[in-house]
C-alpha positions in Angstrom: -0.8 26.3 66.0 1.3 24.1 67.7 3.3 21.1 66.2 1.3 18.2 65.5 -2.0 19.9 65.4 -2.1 20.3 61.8 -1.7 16.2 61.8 -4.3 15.6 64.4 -2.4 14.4 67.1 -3.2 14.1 70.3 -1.0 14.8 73.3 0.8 11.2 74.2 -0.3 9.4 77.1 2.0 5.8 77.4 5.6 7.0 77.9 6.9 4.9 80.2 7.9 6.6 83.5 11.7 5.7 82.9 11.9 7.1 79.0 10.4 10.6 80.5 12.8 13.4 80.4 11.0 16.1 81.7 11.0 16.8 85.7 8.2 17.6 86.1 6.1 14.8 84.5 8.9 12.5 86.3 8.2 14.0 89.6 4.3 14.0 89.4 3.2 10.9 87.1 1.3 9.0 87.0 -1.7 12.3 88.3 0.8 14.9 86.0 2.8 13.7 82.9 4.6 16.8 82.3 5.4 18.3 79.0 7.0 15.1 77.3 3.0 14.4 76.2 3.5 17.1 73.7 7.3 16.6 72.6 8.1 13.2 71.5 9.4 13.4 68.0 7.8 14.7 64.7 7.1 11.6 62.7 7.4 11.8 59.0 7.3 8.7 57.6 5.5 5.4 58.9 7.1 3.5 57.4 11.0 4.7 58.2 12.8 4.2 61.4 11.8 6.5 64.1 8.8 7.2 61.7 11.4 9.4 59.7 12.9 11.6 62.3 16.4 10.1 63.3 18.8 7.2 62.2 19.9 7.1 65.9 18.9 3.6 67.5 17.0 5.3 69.6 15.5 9.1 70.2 15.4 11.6 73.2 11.5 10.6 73.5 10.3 7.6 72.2 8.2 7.6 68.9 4.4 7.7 69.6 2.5 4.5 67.8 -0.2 6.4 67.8 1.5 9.1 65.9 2.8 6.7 63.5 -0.7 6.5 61.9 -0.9 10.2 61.3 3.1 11.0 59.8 3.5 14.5 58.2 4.3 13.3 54.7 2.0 10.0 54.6 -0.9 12.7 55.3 0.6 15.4 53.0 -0.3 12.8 50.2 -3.8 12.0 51.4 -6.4 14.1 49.5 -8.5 13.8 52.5 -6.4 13.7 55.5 -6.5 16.3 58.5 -3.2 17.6 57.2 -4.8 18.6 53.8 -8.1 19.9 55.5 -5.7 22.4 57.5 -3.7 23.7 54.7 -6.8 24.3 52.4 -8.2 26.0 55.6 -4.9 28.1 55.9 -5.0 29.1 52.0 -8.8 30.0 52.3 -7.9 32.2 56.1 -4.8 34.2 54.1 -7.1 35.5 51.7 -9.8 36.9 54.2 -9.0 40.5 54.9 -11.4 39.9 58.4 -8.8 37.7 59.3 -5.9 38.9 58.6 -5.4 42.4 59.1 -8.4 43.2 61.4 -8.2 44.4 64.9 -11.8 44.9 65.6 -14.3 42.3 66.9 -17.6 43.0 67.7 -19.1 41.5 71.3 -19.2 38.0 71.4 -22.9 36.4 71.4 -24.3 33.4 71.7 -25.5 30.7 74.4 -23.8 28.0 76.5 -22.9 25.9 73.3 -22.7 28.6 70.5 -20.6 31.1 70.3 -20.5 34.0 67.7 -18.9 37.3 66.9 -17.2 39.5 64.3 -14.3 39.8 62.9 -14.0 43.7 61.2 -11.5 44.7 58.8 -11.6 47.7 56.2 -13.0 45.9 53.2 -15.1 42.7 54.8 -17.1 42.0 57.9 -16.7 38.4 58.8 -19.4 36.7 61.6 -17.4 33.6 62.9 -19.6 31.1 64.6 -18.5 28.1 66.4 -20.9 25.6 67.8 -19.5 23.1 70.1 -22.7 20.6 70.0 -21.8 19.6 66.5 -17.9 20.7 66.7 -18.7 23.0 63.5 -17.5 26.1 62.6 -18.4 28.4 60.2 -17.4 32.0 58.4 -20.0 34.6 56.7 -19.5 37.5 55.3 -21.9 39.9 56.0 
């Protein structure tokens, strides 16, 4: 999991060339934006300076807008936000022995838009199936 993921955000794509800190994306913009896309601050509050993350007038990166509408403590309090999704999903994948503590997996099957295998642990077989026609994923235990 990377930061931000568990918020729904999306790698940013408007930093002006002149805020960018990283070589790379300075270099190669506008064709390569470098890694500043996925490092502008963590916002925590929408409705605090800097969305929450600094008092400073301004930040290394700037604060992503559209970040703004997704901050990590806004979600935390909405019942059916990504951010609660995830953790519930988190909770659910620590108590799933398949998951957790298994090294085996069994071939993986399926056709161009489903794909399915097995997770294998001691105590519980697990068949994980992902289908990326309806972006769907879902856990058996067989």
């Amino acid at each position: 999991m990377y930061q931000g993921e568990e918020l729904g955000l999306e790698d940013v794509q408007d930093i002006p060339i002149e805020q960018m800190q990283d070589p790379w994306g300075i270099e190669f913009a506008p064709v390569f934006l470098g890694r500043d896309t996925c490092r502008t601050p963590m916002v925590w509050r929408k409705s605090q300076p800097n969305g929450g993350f600094s008092s400073a007038n301004k930040t290394w990166l700037p604060i992503s807008k559209q970040h703004l509408a997704h901050a990590a403590l806004d979600e935390a309090e909405k019942p059916t936000s990504i951010y609660r999704q995830f953790s519930e999903f988190l909770k659910w994948r620590k108590s799933q022995p398949a998951l957790v503590s298994a090294n085996t997996v069994s071939a993986v099957e399926g056709d161009p838009n489903v794909i399915q295998f097995d997770r294998i642990s001691e105590t519980q077989t697990l068949r994980c199936t992902f289908d990326f026609d309806t972006l769907s994923a879902s856990f058996e235990e067989i």
